[in-house]
C-alpha positions as a printed Julia matrix, in Angstrom:
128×3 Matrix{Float64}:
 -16.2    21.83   -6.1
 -13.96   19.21   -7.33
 -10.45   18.68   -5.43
  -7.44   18.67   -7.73
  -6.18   15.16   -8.02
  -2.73   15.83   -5.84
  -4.73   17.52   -2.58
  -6.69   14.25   -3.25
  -3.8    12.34   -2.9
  -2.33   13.99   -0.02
  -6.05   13.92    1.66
  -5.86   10.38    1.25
  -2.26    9.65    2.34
  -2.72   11.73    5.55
  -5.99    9.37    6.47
  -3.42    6.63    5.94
  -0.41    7.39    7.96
  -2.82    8.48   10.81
  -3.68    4.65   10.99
  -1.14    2.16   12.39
  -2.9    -0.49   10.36
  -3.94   -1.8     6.67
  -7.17   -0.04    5.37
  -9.32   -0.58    2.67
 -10.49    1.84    0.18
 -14.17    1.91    2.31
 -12.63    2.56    5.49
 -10.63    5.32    3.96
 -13.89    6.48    2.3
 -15.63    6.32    5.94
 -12.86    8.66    7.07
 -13.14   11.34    4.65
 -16.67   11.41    4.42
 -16.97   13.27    7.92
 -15.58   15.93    6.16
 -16.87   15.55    2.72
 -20.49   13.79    2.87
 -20.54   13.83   -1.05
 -17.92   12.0    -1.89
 -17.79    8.71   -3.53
 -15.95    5.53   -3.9
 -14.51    5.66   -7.39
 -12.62    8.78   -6.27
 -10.83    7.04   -4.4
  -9.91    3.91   -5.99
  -8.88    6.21   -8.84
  -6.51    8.13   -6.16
  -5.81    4.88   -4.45
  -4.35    3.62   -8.05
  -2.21    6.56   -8.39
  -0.92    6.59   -4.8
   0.19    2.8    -5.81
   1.29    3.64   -9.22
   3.38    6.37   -8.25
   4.99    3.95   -5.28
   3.08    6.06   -2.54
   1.2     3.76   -1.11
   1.09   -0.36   -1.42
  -1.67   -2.69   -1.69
  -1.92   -5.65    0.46
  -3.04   -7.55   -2.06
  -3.61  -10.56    0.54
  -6.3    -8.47    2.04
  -7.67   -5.4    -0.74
  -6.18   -2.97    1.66
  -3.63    0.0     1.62
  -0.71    1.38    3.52
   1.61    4.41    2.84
   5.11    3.92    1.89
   7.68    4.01    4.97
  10.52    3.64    2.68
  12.47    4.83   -0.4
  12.57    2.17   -3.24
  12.43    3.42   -6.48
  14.3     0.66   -7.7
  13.58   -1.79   -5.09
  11.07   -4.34   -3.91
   8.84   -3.37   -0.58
   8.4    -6.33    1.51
   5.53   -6.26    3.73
   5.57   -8.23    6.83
   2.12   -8.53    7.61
   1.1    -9.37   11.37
  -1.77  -11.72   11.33
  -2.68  -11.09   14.93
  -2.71   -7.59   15.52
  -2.91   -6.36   11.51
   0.15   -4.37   11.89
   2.51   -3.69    9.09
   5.84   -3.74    8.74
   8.01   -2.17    5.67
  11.05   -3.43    4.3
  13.84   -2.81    1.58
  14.01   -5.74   -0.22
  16.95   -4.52   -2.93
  18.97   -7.57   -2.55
  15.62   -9.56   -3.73
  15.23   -7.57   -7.32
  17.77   -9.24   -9.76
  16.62  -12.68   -8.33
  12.93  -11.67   -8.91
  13.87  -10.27  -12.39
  16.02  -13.71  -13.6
  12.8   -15.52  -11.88
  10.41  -13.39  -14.29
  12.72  -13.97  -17.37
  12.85  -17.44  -17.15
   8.92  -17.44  -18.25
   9.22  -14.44  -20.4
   6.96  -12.18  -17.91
   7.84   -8.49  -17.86
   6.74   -7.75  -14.18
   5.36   -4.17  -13.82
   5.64   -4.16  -10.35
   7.4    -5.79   -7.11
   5.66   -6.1    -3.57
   6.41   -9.01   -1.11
   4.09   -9.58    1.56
   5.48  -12.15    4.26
   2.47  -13.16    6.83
   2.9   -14.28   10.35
   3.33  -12.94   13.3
   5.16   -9.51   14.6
   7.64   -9.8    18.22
   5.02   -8.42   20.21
   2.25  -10.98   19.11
   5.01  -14.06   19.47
   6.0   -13.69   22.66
């Protein structure tokens, strides 16, 4: 029997929080499989999509993986600070970064559809 496309979501969103780390829509697959042998990969790219349409969860674009959203932002900017010696990530309000990214955007007549800033280095605990 098919899950309804919100306990999908929420399925999906629990296997991410439960992971201090960036995963990809296979590991996340790997995950739920245990319970649900017959599931498939489009399912959840197609919940994966909505999760990140509806601001739920972020792609790392930087490395095809996911995260869930820490913060509220509806009309903000996440910036992800992305530790690249331990993988952790880090979650940001970037407000005061929107009406730059906006007259940035005009200047070249692109309508952005969505903001996300990841920032790669390394986290306190890897730099010292």
């Amino acid at each position: 029997m098919r899950k309804q496309a919100a306990t999908r979501q929420s399925d999906v969103l629990k296997v991410l929080k439960k992971h201090d780390k960036p995963m990809t829509a296979y590991a996340i697959l790997d995950k739920m499989k245990l319970a649900e042998p017959a599931l498939a990969a489009p399912t959840i790219y197609r919940t994966l999509a909505a999760l990140t349409e509806q601001g739920r969860a972020h792609k790392l674009e930087s490395l095809k993986a996911f995260v869930p959203c820490r913060c509220d932002h509806a009309a903000s900017v996440p910036v992800l600070a992305v530790c690249e010696e331990c993988g952790t990530v880090e979650e940001h309000d970037g407000s005061p970064l929107l009406p730059k990214l906006k007259a940035l955007s005009a200047q070249s007549a692109f309508q952005a559809t969505r903001h996300i800033v990841e920032i790669h280095g390394r986290c306190q605990a890897c730099a010292t």
